[in-house]
Every structure is written in structure tokens, then in C-alpha cells.
C-alpha positions as CSV (number, residue, x, y, z in Angstrom):
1,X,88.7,-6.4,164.4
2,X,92.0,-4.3,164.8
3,X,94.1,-1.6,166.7
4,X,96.5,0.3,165.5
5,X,100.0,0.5,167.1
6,X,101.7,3.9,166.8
7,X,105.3,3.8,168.3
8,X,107.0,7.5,168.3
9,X,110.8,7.6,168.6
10,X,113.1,5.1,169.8
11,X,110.2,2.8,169.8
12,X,109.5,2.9,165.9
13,X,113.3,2.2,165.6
14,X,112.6,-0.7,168.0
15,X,109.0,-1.8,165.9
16,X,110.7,-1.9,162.8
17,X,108.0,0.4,161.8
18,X,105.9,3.9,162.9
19,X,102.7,1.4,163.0
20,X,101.3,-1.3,163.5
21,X,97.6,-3.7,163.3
22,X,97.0,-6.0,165.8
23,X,94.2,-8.1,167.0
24,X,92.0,-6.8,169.7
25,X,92.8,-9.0,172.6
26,X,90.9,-7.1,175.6
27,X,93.9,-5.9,177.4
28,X,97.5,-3.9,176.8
29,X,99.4,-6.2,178.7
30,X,97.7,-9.4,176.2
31,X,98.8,-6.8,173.2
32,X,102.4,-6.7,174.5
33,X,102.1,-10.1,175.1
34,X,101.8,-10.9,171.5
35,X,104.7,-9.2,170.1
36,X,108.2,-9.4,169.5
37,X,110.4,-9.8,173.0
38,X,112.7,-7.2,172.0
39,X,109.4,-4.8,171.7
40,X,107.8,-6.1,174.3
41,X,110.2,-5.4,176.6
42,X,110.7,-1.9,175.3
43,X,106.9,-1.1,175.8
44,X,107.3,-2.5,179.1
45,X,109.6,-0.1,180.2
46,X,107.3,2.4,183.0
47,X,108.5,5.5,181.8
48,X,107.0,4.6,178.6
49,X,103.6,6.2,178.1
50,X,100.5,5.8,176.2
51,X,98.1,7.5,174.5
52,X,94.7,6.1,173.1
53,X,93.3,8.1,170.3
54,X,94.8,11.3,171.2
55,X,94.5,11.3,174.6
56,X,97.3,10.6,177.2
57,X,96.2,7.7,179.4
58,X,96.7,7.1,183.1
59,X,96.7,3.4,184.1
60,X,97.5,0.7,181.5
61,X,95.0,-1.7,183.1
62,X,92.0,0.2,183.1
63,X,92.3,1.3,179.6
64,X,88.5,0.0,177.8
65,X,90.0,-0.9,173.9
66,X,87.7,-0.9,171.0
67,X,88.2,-1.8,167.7
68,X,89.6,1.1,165.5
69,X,91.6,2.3,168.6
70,X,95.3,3.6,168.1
71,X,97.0,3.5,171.2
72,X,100.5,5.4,170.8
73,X,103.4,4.7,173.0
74,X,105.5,7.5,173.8
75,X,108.6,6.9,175.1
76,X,111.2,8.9,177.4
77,X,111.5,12.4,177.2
78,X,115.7,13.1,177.4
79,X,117.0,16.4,176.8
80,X,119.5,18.6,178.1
């Protein structure tokens, strides 16, 4: 029983990679929880967003994971 972990960006560059299978553990913030502290604090960030199969979500907390799921974290928009 797995998610996948998309990071997009600065985030991959953070991951070490563009994905990544994790345990389901019931919650985002248990995900984070479970990673590397330099990623962890990087997906911690608020302006970082996530997505779950597609679909931008709004809260963290009241996201309802399955297995199979890929949440995506977006990060920042910059620009000039």
C-alpha cells in the first residue's frame, strides 16, 4: 500500500528525484513526517501547494488519501 510523491521544480532538486513511493500513513503531515528534514522542511513551506491526482487541493488536513494516490507538491510561483 503506496502513494506516489511528485515534487515539481525546486522541490525535485530538493527530493533528489521527480518521484517518490511512500507508505500510506493516514495523513500529509505523518508523510512529511517520514522524510528527509531537508525535504521536509521544504514541503513545509505554506506557499507550497498540493495537488492530489490532478486536482489542486485546499487544506492539507482534510485531504482523505488512498492507496494509489499521487499528491504533487507545487512549489512557489516567481517570475518577473
Amino acid at each position: 500500500m503506496a502513494l506516489t510523491l511528485a515534487f515539481l521544480g525546486r522541490l525535485e532538486d530538493v527530493a533528489g528525484a521527480a518521484t517518490l513511493a511512500v507508505p500510506t500513513l493516514g495523513t500529509i503531515a505523518a508523510i512529511i513526517d517520514s522524510l528527509d528534514p531537508a525535504l521536509a522542511l521544504a514541503l513545509r513551506d505554506p506557499r507550497v501547494k498540493l495537488a492530489v491526482n490532478g486536482v489542486l487541493a485546499g487544506e492539507r488536513d482534510d485531504l482523505a488519501l488512498q492507496d494509489g494516490d499521487e499528491i504533487a507538491f507545487l512549489p512557489p510561483v516567481s517570475g518577473g
